[in-house]
N, C-alpha and C positions, 0 to 999 in steps of 0.2 A: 630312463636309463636302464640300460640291460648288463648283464655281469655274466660272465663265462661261467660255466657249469664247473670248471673246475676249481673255482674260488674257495668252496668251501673246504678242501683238501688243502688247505696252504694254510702257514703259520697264521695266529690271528693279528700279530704285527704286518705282517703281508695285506693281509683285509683292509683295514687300515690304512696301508697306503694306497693301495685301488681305489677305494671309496674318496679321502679325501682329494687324491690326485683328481678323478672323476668330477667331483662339485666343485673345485675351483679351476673346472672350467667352465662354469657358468658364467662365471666373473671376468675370468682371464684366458682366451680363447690359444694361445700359445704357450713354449716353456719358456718366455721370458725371464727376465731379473724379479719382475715383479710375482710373475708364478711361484719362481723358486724362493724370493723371500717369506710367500703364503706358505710354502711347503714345508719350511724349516721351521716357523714359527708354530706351525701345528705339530709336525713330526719331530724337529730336533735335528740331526742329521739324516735327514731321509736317502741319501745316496747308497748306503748300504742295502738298504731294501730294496730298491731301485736294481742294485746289482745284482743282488738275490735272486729277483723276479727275472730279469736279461739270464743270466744262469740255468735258471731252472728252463724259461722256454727254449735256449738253445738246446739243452739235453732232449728234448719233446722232438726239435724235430730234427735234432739226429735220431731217434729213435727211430723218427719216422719215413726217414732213407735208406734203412739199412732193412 
């Protein structure tokens, strides 16, 4: 498993959900019902973070068009 360099620059609730999203795809190879019931039961409401991370990349590559 490999993780972006800029991982460690993100909240550590961010981490968090990388990593865990990451291993329960060892188990569950899509975002099925079954994934996301894995993901709430670990995280709680992971969708926030989820939105967090969608956020923050879009800012990145606008950055990186302009």
């Amino acid at each position: 498993m490999n993780f972006s360099d800029e991982l460690p620059a993100l909240k550590f609730e961010l981490w968090d959900y990388v990593i865990i999203h990451e291993l329960l795809h060892f188990s569950v190879p899509n975002h099925g019902k079954l994934w996301k019931s894995l993901m709430r039961s670990h995280l709680g409401e992971y969708e926030a973070h989820e939105g967090e991370l969608k956020r923050i990349a879009g800012n990145k590559a606008l950055q990186r068009t302009r």
